[in-house]
C-alpha positions as CSV (number, residue, x, y, z in Angstrom):
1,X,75.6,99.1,126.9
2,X,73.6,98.5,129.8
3,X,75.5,99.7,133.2
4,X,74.6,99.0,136.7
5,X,72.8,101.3,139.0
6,X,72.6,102.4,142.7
7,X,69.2,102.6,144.4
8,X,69.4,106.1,143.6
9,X,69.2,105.6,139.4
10,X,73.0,106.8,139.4
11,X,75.0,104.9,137.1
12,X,78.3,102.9,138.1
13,X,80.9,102.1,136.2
14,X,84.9,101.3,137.0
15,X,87.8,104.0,136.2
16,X,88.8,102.3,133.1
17,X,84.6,102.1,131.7
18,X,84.9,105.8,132.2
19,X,88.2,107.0,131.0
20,X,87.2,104.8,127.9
21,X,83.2,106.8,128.0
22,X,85.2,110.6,128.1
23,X,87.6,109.1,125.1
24,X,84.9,108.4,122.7
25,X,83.3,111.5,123.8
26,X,86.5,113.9,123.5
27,X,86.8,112.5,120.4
28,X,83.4,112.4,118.9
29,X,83.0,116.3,120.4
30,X,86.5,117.1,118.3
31,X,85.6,115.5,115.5
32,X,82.3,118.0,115.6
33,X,83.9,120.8,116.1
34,X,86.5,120.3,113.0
35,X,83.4,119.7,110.6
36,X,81.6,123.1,112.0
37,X,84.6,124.6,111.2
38,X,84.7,122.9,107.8
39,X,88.4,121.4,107.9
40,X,87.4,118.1,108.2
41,X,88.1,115.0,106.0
42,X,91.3,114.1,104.7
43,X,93.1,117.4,103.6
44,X,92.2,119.0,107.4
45,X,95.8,118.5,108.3
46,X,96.8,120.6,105.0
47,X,94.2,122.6,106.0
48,X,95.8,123.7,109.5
49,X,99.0,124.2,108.2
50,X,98.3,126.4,105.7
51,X,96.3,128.6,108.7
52,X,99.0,128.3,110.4
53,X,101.5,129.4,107.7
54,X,99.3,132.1,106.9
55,X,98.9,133.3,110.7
56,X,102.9,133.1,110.1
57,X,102.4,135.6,107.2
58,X,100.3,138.3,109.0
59,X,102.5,138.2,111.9
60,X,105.4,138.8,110.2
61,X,103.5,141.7,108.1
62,X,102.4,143.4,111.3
63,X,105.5,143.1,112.4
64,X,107.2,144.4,109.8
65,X,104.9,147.4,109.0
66,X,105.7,148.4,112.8
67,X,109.3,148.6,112.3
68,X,108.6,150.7,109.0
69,X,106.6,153.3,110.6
70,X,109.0,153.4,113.3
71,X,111.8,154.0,110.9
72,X,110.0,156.9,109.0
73,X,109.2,158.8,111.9
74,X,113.3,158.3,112.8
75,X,113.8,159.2,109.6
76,X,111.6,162.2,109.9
77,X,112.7,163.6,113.0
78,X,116.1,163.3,111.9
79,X,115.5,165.1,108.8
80,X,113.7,167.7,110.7
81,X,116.4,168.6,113.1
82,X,119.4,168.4,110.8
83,X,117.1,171.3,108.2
84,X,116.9,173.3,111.5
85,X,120.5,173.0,112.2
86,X,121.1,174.2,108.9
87,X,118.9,177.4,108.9
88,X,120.3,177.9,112.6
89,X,124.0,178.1,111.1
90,X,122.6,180.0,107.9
91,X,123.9,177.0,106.1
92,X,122.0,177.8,102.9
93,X,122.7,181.8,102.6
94,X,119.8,183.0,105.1
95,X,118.9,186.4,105.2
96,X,121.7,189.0,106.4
């Protein structure tokens, strides 16, 4: 594809020429980037779903690990006051 030039050496080309140019290019550079990554071929769409179904599955691990934790230490702090409650009111037969 041969493509006109000013006096300058710069190339000219119309809107259309280079919408079409950045295109091919997006395209080609995606295309690239998909095989460096190795999910390229016909099971890459597979291939991004099951990222993203496993991205799903360590979110909602996180997420559920958080709301343990925060329930032990509930828990915990609970348990901690009610046994101080108890040996405050000599519940359990303290010492005279």
């Amino acid at each position: 594809m041969i493509l006109p030039r000013t006096e300058k050496g710069e190339v000219r080309m119309s809107e259309a020429e280079f919408s079409a140019l950045l295109s091919e290019a997006a395209e080609a550079g995606a295309k690239r980037a998909l095989a460096d990554a190795g999910i390229d071929g016909k099971d890459a769409a597979l291939d991004i779903r099951d990222l993203r179904s496993l991205l799903d599955c360590i979110r909602f691990v996180r997420r559920t690990a958080v709301q343990t934790a925060v329930h032990l230490i509930t828990t915990g702090i609970m348990l901690a006051l009610l046994a101080g409650i108890a040996l405050k009111l000599k519940i359990f037969g303290g010492s005279p």
